[in-house]
BAFI-579195 format. One record per residue (C-alpha): residue number from 1; residue in three letters; x, y, z. Coordinates in Angstrom, 3 decimals, decimal comma. Layout:
N
  fipa  rodren         u         v         w
   NUM     Ala         X         Y         Z
...
//
This chain:
543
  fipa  rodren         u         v         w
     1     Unk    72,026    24,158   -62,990
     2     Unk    75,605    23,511   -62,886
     3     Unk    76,706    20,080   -61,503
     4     Unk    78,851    20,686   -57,898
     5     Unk    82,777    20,676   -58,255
     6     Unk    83,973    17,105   -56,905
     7     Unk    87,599    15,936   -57,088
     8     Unk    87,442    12,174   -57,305
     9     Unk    90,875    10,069   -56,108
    10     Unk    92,283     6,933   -56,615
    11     Unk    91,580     5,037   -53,360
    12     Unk    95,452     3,726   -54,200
    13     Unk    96,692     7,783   -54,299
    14     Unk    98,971     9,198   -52,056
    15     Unk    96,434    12,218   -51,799
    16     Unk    93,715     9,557   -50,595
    17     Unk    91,398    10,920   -47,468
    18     Unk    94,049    13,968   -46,860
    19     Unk    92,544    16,722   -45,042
    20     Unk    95,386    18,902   -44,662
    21     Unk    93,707    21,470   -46,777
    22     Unk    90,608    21,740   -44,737
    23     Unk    92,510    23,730   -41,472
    24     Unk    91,827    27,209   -40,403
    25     Unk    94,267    26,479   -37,088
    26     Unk    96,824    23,662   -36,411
    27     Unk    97,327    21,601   -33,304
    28     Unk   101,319    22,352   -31,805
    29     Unk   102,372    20,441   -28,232
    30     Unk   103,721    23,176   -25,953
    31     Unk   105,785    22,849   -22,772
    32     Unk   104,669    25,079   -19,889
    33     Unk   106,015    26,166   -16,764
    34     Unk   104,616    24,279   -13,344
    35     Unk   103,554    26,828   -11,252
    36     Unk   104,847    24,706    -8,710
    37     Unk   108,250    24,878   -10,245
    38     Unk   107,481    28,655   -11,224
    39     Unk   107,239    29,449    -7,425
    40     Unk   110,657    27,411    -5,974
    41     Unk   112,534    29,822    -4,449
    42     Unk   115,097    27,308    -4,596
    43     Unk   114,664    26,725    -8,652
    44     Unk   113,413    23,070    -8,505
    45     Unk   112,098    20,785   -11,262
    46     Unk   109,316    19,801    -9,127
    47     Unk   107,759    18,231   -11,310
    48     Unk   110,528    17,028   -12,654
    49     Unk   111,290    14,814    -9,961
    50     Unk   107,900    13,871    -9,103
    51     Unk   107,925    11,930   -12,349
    52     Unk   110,448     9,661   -11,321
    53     Unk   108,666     9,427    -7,777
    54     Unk   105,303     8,598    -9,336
    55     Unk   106,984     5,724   -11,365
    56     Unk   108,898     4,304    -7,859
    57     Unk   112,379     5,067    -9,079
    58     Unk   113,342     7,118    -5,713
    59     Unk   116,880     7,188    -6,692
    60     Unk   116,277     9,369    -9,874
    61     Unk   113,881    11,675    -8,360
    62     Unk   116,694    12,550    -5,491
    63     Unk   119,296    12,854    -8,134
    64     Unk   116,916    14,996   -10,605
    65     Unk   115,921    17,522    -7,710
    66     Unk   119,421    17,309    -6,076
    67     Unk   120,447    18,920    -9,000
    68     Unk   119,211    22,032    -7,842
    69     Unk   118,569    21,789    -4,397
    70     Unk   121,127    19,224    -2,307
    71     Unk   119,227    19,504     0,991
    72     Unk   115,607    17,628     0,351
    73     Unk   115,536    15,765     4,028
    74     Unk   116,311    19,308     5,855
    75     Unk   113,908    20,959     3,018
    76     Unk   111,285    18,177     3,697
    77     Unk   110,848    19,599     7,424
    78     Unk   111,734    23,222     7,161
    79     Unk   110,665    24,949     3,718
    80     Unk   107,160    26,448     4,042
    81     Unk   106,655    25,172     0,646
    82     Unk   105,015    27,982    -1,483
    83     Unk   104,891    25,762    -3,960
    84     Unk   101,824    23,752    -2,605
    85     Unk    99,985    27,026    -2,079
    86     Unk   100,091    27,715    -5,962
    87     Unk    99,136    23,639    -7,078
    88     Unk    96,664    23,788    -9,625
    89     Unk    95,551    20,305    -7,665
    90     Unk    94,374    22,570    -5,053
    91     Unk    91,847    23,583    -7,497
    92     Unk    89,843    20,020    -7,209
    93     Unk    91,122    18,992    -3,700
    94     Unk    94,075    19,429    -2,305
    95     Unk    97,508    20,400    -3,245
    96     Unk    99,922    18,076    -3,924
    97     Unk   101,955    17,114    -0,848
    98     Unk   105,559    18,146    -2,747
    99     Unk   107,098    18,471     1,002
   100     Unk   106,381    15,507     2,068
   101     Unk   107,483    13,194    -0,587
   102     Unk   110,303    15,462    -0,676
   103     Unk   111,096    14,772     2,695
   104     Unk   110,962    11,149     2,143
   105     Unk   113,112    11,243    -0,799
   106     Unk   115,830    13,360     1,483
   107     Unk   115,227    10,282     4,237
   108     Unk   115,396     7,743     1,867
   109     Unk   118,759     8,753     0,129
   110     Unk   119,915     9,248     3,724
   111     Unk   118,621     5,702     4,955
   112     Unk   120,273     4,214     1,743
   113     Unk   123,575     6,025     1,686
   114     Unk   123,337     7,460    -1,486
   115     Unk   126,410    10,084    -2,425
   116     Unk   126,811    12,975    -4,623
   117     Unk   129,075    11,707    -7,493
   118     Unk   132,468    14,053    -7,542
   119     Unk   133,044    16,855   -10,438
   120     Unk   134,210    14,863   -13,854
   121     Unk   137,124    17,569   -13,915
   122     Unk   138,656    20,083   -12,076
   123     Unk   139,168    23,749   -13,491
   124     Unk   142,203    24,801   -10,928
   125     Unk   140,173    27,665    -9,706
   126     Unk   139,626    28,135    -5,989
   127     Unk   136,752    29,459    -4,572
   128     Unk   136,015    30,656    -0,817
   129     Unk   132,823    30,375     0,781
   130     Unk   132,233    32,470     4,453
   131     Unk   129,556    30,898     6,084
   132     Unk   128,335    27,271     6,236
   133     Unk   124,777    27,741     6,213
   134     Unk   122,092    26,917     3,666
   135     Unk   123,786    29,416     1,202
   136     Unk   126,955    28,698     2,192
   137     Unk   126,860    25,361     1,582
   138     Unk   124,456    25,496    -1,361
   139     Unk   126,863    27,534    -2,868
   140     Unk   130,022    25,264    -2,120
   141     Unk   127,553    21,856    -3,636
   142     Unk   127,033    24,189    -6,502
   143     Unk   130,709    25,164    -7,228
   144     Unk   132,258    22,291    -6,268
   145     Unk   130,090    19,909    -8,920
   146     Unk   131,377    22,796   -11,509
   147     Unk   134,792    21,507   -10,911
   148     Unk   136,030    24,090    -8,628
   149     Unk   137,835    23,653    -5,249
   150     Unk   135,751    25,293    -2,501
   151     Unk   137,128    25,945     0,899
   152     Unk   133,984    27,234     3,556
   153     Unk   135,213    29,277     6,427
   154     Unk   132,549    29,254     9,067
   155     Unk   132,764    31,449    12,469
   156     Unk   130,888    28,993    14,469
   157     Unk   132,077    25,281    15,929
   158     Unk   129,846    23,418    13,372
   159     Unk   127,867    23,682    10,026
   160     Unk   124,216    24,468     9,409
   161     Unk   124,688    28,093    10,273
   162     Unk   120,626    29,237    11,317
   163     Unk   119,275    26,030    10,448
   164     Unk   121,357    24,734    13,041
   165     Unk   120,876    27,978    15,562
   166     Unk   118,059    28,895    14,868
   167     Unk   115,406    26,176    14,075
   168     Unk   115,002    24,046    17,486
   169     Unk   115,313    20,241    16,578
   170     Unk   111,574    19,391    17,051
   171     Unk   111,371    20,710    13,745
   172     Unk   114,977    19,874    12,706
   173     Unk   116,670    16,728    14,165
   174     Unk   120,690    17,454    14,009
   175     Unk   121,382    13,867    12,968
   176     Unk   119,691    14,749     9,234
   177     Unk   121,397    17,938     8,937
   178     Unk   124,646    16,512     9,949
   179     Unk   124,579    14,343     7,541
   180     Unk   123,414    16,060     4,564
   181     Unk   125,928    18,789     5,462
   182     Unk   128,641    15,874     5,398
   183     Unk   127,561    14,257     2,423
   184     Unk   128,565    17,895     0,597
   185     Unk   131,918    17,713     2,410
   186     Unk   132,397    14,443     0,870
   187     Unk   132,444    15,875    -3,118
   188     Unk   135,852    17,567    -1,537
   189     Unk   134,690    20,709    -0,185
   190     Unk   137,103    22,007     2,959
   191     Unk   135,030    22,993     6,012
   192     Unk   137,303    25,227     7,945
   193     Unk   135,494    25,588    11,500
   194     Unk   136,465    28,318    14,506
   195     Unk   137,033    30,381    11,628
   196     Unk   135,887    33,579    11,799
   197     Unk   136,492    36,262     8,778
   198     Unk   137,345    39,215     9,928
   199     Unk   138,838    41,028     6,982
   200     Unk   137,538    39,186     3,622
   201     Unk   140,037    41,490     1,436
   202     Unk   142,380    40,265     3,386
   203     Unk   141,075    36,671     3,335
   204     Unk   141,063    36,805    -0,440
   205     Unk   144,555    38,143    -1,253
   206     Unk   145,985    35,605     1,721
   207     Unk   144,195    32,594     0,635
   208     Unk   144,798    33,104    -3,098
   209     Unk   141,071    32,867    -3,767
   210     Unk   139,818    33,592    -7,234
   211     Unk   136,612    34,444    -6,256
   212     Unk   134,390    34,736    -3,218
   213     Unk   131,004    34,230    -1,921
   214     Unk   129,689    35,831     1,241
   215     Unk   126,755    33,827     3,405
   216     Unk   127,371    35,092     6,658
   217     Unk   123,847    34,298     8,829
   218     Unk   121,822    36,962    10,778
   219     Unk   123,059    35,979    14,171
   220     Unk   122,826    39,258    15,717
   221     Unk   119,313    40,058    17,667
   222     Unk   117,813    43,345    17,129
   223     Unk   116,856    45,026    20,698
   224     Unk   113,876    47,326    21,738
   225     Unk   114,629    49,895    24,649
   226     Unk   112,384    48,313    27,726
   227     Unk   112,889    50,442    30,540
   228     Unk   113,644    47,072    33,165
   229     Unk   114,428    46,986    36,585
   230     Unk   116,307    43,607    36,255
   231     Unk   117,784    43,544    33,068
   232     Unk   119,527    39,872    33,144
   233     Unk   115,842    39,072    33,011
   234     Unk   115,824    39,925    29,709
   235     Unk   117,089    37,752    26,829
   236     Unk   117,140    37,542    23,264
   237     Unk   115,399    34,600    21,279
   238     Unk   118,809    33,963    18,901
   239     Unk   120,824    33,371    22,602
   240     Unk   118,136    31,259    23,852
   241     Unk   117,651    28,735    20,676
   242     Unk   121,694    29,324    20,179
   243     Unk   122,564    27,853    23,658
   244     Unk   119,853    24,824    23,009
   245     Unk   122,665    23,436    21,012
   246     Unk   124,986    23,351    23,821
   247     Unk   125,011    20,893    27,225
   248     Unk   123,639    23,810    29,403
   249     Unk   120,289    25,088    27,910
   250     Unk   119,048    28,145    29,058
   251     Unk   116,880    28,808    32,395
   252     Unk   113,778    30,781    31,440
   253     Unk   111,336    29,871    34,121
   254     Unk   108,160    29,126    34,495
   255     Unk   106,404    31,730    32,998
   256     Unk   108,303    32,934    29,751
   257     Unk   106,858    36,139    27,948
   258     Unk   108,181    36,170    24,357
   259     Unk   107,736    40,125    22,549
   260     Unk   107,596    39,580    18,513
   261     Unk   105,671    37,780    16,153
   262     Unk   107,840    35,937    13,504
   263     Unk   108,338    32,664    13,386
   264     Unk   111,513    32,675    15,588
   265     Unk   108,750    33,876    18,199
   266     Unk   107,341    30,886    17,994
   267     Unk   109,902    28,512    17,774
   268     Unk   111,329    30,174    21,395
   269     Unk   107,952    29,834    23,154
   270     Unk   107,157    26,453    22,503
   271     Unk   111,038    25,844    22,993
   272     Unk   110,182    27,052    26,482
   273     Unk   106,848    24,490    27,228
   274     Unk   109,683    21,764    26,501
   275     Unk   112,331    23,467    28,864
   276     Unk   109,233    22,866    31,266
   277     Unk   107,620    26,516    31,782
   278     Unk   104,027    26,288    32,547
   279     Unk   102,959    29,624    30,764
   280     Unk   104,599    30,488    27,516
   281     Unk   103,217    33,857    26,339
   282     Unk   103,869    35,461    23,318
   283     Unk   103,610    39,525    23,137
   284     Unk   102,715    40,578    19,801
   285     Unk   100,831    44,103    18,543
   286     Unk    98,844    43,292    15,754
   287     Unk    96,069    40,820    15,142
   288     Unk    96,710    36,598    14,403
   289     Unk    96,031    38,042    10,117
   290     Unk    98,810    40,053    10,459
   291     Unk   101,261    37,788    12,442
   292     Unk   104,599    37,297     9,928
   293     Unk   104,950    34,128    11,690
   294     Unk   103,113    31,237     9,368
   295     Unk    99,877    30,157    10,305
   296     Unk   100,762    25,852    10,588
   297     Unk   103,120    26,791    13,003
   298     Unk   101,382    29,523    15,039
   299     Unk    98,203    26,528    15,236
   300     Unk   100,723    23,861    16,346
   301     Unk   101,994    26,710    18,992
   302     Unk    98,148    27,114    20,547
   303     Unk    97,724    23,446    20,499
   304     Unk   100,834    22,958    22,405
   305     Unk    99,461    25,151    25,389
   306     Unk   101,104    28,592    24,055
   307     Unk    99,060    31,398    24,264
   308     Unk    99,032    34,954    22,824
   309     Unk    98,498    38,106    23,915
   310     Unk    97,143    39,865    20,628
   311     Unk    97,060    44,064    20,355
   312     Unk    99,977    44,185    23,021
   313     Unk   103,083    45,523    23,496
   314     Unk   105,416    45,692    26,307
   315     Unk   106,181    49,396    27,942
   316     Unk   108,159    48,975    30,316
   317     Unk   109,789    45,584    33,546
   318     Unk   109,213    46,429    36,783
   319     Unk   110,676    44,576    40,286
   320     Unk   110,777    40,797    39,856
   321     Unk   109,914    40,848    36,202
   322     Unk   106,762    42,353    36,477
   323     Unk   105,940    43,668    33,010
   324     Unk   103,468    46,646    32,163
   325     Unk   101,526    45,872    28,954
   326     Unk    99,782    48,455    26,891
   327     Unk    96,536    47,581    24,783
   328     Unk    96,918    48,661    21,065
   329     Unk    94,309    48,863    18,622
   330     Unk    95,046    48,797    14,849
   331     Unk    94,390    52,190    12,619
   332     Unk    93,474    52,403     9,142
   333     Unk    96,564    51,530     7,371
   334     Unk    96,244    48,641     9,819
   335     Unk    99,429    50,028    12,135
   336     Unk    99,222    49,869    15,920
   337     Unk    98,309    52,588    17,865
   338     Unk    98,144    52,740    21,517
   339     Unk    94,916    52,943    23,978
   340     Unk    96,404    54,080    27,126
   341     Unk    94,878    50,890    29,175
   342     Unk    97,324    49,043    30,877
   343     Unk    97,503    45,943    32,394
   344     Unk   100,367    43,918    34,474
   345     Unk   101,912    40,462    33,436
   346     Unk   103,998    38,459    35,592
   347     Unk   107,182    37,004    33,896
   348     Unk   110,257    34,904    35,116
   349     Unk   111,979    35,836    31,859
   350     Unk   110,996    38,307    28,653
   351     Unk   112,766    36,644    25,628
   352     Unk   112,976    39,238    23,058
   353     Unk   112,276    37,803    19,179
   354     Unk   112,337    41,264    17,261
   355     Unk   114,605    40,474    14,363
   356     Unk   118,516    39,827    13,377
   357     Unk   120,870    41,703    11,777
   358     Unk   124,289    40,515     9,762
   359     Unk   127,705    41,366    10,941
   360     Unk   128,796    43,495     7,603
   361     Unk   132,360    44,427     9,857
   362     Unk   134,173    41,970     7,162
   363     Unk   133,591    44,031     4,234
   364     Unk   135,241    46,959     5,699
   365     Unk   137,460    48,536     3,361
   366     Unk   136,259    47,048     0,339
   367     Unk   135,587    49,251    -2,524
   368     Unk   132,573    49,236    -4,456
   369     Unk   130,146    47,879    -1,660
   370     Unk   126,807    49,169    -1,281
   371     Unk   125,392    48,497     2,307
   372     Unk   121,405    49,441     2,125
   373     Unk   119,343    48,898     6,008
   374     Unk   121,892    46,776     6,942
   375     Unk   122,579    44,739     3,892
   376     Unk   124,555    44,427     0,606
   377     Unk   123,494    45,164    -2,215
   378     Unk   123,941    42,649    -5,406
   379     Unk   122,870    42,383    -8,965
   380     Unk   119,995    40,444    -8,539
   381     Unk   120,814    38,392   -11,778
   382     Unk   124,270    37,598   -11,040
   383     Unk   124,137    37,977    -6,674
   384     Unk   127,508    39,921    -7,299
   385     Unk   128,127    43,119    -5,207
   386     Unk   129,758    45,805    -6,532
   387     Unk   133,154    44,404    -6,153
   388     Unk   134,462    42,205    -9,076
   389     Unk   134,560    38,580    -7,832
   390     Unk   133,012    38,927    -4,784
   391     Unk   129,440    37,672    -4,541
   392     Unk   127,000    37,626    -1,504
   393     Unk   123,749    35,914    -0,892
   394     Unk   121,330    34,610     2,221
   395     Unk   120,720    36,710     5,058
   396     Unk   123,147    39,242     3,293
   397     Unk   121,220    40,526     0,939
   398     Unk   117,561    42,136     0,745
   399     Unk   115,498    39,652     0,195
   400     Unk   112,856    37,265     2,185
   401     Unk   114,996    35,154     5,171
   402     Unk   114,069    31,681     4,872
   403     Unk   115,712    28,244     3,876
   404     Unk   114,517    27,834     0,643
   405     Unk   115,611    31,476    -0,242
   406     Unk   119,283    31,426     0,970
   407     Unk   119,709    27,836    -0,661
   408     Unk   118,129    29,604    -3,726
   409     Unk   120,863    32,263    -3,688
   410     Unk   123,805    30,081    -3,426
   411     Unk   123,314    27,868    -6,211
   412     Unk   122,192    31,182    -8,199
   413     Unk   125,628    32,726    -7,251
   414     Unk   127,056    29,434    -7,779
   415     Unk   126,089    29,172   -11,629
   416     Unk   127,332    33,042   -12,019
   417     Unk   130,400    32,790   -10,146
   418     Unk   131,482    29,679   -12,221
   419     Unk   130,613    32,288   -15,321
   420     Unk   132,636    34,990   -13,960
   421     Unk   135,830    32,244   -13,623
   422     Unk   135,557    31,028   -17,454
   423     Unk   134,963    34,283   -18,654
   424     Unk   131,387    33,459   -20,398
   425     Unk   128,095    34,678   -19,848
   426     Unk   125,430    31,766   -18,030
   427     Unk   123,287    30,421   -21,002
   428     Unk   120,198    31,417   -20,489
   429     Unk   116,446    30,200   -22,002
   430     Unk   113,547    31,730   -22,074
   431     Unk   111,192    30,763   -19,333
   432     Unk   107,657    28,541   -20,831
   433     Unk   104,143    30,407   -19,947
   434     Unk   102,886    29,275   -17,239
   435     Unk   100,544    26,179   -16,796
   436     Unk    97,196    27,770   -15,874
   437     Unk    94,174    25,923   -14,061
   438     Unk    92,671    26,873   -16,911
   439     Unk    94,562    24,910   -19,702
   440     Unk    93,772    21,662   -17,761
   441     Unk    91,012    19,005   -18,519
   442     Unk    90,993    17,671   -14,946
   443     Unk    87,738    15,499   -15,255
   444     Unk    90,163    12,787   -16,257
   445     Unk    91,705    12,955   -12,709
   446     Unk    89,761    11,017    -9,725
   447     Unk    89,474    12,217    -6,352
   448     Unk    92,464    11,785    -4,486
   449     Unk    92,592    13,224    -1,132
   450     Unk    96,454    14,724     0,403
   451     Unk    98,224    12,130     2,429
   452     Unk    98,709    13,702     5,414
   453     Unk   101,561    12,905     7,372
   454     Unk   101,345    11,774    11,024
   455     Unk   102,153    14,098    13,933
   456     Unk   103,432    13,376    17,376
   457     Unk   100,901    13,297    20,285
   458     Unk   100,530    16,697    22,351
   459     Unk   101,576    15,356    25,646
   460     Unk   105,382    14,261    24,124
   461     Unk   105,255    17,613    22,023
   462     Unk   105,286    19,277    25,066
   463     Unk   107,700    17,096    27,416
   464     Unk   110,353    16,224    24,817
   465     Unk   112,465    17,803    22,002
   466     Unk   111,339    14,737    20,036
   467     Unk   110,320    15,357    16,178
   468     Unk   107,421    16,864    15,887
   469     Unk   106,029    15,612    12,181
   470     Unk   106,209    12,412    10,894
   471     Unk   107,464    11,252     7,850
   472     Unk   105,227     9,488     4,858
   473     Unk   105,463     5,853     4,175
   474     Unk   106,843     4,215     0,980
   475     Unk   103,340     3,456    -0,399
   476     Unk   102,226     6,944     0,743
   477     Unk   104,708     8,761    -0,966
   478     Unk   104,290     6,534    -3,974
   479     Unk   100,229     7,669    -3,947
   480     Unk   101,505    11,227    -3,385
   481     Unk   103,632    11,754    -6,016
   482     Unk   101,174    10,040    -8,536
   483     Unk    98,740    12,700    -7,469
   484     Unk   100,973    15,616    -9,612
   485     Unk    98,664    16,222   -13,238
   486     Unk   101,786    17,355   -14,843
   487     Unk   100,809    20,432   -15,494
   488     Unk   101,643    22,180   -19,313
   489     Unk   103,915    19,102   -20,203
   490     Unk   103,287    16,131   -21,912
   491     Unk   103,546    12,572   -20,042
   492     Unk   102,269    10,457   -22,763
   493     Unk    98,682     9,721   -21,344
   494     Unk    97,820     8,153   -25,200
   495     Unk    94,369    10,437   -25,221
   496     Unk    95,462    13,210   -28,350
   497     Unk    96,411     9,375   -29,974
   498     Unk    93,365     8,101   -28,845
   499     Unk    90,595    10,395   -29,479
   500     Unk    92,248    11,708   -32,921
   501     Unk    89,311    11,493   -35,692
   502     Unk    92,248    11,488   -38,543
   503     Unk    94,589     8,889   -37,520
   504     Unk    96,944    12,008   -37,707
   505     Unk    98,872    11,745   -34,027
   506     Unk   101,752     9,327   -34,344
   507     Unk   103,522     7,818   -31,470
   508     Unk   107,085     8,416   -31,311
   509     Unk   108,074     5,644   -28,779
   510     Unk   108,667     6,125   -24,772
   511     Unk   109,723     9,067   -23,699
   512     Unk   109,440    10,839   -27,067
   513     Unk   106,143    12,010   -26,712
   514     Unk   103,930    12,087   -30,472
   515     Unk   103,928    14,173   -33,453
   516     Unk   101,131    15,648   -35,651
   517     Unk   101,193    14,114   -39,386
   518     Unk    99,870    17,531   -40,719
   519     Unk    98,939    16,234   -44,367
   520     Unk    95,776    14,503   -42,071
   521     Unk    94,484    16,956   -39,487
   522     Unk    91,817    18,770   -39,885
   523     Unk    92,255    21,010   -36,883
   524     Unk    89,262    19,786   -35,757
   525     Unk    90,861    20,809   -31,885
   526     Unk    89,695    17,165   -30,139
   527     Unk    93,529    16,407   -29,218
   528     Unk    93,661    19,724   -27,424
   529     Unk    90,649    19,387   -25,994
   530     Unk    91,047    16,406   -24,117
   531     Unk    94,302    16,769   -23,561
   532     Unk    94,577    16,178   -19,775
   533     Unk    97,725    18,578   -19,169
   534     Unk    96,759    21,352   -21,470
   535     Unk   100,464    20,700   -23,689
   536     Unk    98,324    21,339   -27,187
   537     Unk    97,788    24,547   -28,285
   538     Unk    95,538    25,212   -31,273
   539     Unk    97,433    28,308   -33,827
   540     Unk    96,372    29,859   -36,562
   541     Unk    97,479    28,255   -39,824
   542     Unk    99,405    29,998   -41,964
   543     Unk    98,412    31,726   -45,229
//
C-alpha cells in the first residue's frame, strides 16, 4: 500500500500553516442599505447620524443628518417616521426611537446656537424659490450650500408655509420653526414676504432668474355640496387652523362636527376641545382601519374627549345647524354605500376637512406644462416639469403630502437644479442591498426597551395649546441612539477579529474597519457568522 502524499514545511517558510488553498468560498465585508435609511422620504443617513449620537458627539450627528435634511427639531415633532415602522430592532423589541433623538438633536442645536456654515464659493447663478414651506425652503438650504444665490418669494406674511397653517402648535410650537426657518435665512437666502407670484414666466424673465423651483402649498380646501340652511355655519378646516395663527381665532362653538378623515380632521377637532367646545365630533364614512388619518394621532384625539361618528356621512344642514346624517355600510371593495337610516346631529359649526388643492393660476402660459388632477407633472428623477429650468416639488406634484415628502423633494430638485446650472449630469451610485432581519446575528444585542418620551397630562391637553409631547433627556437620547445594530455596515465590534480560527482578520486601525489576509483563511464562514451586523458575505472562490 502506497504511503499518503504529505508536503512537509520548514516551520521558518513563508508557506508555513497557509490555508489559502483549502477554500471553496471566501469571506468579503459588504455595506448594506439601512432599511431605515432605505425608507427616508427625506434621504437621511439615519444611521449615519445615529453613530455620532451613540458615541455623545451631538454636534456631528446634527451636522451629518443636516446634510440632508436641515429641519430635525420641526422633523422631531411632525414626520410620522416610516422609518421606525421598517427597524429591524422591531424584530426583538421595539424600534429604534429615530424621532425622538432626532428631535433632541434639532432642540439641542437650537438650545446651543449652532449655524449652518455659508457656501465655500459662489457660482453667480441665481435661483428663485415660490413658496417658503418645507420644500421651499429645503430647496433654498439645498441650493444655497451649492453656492447659488436663492431668493424665496412667499404669498403669505411669514415662512413655514403648511407647517405653519396647517399643523396647530400643540404639535408644532412656532418658536422652533421660526427659528430653524431663520437659521436657513442666515446662509444668505432672501425671504421676500407679501409676495405673491402671479405670473412665474413673468417672474423669471423680470427677476433674471436662471432657474426656478415651484413649492407653492395646498392652501385651497376642497368643498362637498351640503344642501345648508345657514351656510356661514359652515367652514373649512384650512380657514379654521389658518386663522389660529392670527390674534382672533375662530368661533366654532360648542359642539363642532368635523366631515373627513385625514389627519387635518383631526388636528381641527381637537383644535376645537382647546378653543373650549364641549363636543368635538368627527364625521367620517368608513371604518377606524380605513381612516387616512394615522392611528397615534387618531388615539391621542379619543383620549382627548373627541369622538367619532364611524359609517357616516353628512346629507344635508337644516335650521340652526341641525345636520341629517346617513348610516353607510362598507361593500366588498370596502367603498361606502348608503343604508337609508338617518339620524339628526346637533352642530354649532360643521368644519369641513375634505382635502386641498394648489393654486396652478401661476403657470399659466407656460409651455410645456403638464397639469394631471390638479397637479404638475415632473420627471420624477430630476422633479423638472416639462419646461427647461423650471422645477416643481411638494404639494405640486403627485405624490404623498406630508413633511418629510416635500422636504424630500426640495433637496432632490435642489441637487438636479444645481446639475442643470453647470451643465453636468448628478453623479449617481448604485444603491447597497438592503440590510435584511435576516443577515443579522442579534443574540449579541440585550434587551433594551424604546425610551418613550413623556406626554402632557389630558386635562392641559385639552385647556391649552401647550406642546403636546415631550422631548427625551440627554441620557435618554444617549441610550436611544446606542440602541441602532447598525444594520449591513461594519462598526468595528472586534468579533470577525475575535472569533477568527486563522489569525487571518487584521485590524486596520479606527475607523478603517479590518481586512481578510487571504493566504490564511480557510473560509471556514465563523467571521460571517457571528458577525453581529451581517457586513460579511461568504462568495464563491474563484477557479
Amino acid at each position: 500500500m502506497d504511503k499518503p502524499f504529505a508536503i512537509t514545511l520548514d516551520p521558518g517558510s513563508s508557506l508555513a500553516n497557509k490555508t489559502g488553498s483549502w477554500r471553496t468560498q471566501r469571506p468579503v465585508y459588504v455595506d448594506r442599505l439601512p432599511p431605515c435609511n432605505a425608507q427616508c422620504p427625506a434621504g437621511e443617513d439615519i444611521q449615519g447620524w445615529l453613530f455620532h449620537a451613540e458615541s455623545g458627539d451631538y454636534e456631528s450627528a446634527w451636522r451629518h443628518l443636516t446634510r440632508d435634511n436641515p429641519f430635525p427639531a420641526i422633523m422631531g415633532r411632525v414626520c410620522y417616521h416610516s422609518c421606525e415602522g421598517v427597524c429591524n430592532r422591531g424584530r426583538l423589541d421595539a424600534p429604534v426611537g429615530i424621532n425622538s433623538v432626532e428631535r433632541f438633536l434639532g432642540d439641542e442645536a437650537l438650545k446651543r446656537g449652532w449655524r449652518f456654515e455659508p457656501p465655500a464659493h459662489e457660482t453667480g447663478k441665481h435661483v428663485l424659490v415660490v413658496g417658503a414651506g418645507p420644500s421651499g425652503m429645503s430647496a433654498a438650504f439645498h441650493l444655497r450650500r451649492a453656492g447659488h444665490r436663492v431668493t424665496v418669494r412667499e404669498a403669505g406674511p411669514l415662512m413655514g408655509g403648511m407647517m405653519r397653517f396647517g399643523i396647530p402648535q400643540y404639535r408644532l410650537p412656532r418658536d422652533v420653526l421660526d427659528a430653524e426657518m431663520q437659521r436657513i435665512v442666515a446662509m444668505g437666502v432672501t425671504v421676500q414676504l407679501n409676495a405673491k407670484v402671479a405670473d412665474i414666466a413673468g417672474a423669471m424673465h423680470d427677476g433674471n432668474f436662471d432657474a426656478a423651483f415651484l413649492a407653492v402649498g395646498a392652501h385651497i380646501a376642497k368643498r362637498a355640496f351640503i344642501p345648508a340652511k345657514d351656510s356661514s355655519r359652515i367652514l373649512d378646516a384650512v380657514q379654521v387652523l389658518r386663522s389660529m395663527a392670527g390674534e382672533d381665532k375662530p368661533m366654532l362653538g360648542r359642539r363642532v362636527v368635523v366631515y373627513g378623515g385625514g389627519n387635518t380632521a383631526i388636528d381641527v377637532a381637537r383644535t376645537a376641545k382647546r378653543l373650549g367646545a364641549t363636543e368635538a365630533i368627527i364625521v367620517y364614512r368608513r371604518t377606524r382601519e380605513r381612516m387616512p388619518a394615522h392611528d397615534f394621532e387618531v388615539e391621542e384625539a379619543l383620549q382627548e374627549g373627541v369622538m367619532v361618528k364611524w359609517l357616516s356621512t353628512i346629507k344635508q344642514q337644516g335650521e340652526q345647524g341641525a345636520l341629517t346624517i346617513e348610516k353607510m355600510t362598507l361593500d366588498a371593495k370596502g367603498n361606502p354605500q348608503p343604508t337609508g337610516e338617518f339620524e339628526t346631529l346637533a352642530a354649532d359649526s360643521l368644519v369641513l376637512a375634505l382635502g386641498q388643492d394648489v393654486d396652478l393660476a401661476l403657470l399659466h402660459g407656460v409651455p410645456g406644462l403638464q397639469v394631471t388632477d390638479g397637479v404638475v407633472q415632473v420627471d420624477p428623477a430630476t422633479m423638472m416639469t416639462g419646461h427647461p429650468g423650471l422645477f416643481a416639488g411638494g404639494d405640486m406634484v403627485p405624490a404623498e403630502r406630508n413633511v418629510t415628502v416635500a422636504v424630500g423633494h426640495g433637496k432632490k430638485a435642489a441637487r438636479h437644479i444645481d446639475a442643470w446650472l453647470r451643465g453636468e449630469p448628478v453623479a449617481t451610485t448604485p444603491k447597497h442591498a438592503v440590510a435584511t432581519f435576516e443577515r443579522l446575528n442579534p443574540w449579541y444585542y440585550s434587551d433594551a426597551p424604546k425610551t418613550l418620551r413623556p406626554q402632557l397630562d389630558i386635562a392641559r391637553r385639552t385647556s391649552s395649546f401647550d406642546e403636546v409631547q415631550g422631548g427625551l433627556t440627554e441620557d435618554n437620547a444617549l441610550f436611544e441612539a446606542r440602541r441602532c445594530l447598525s444594520c449591513g455596515n461594519c462598526f468595528e465590534c472586534d468579533n470577525c477579529y475575535g472569533v477568527c480560527p486563522d489569525n487571518a482578520v487584521i485590524k486596520l486601525g479606527p475607523g478603517r474597519r479590518f481586512q481578510f489576509n487571504f493566504d490564511y483563511c480557510k473560509g471556514c464562514g465563523m467571521c460571517a457568522a457571528e458577525c453581529p451586523c451581517g457586513a460579511i458575505d461568504m462568495v464563491a472562490e474563484d477557479v
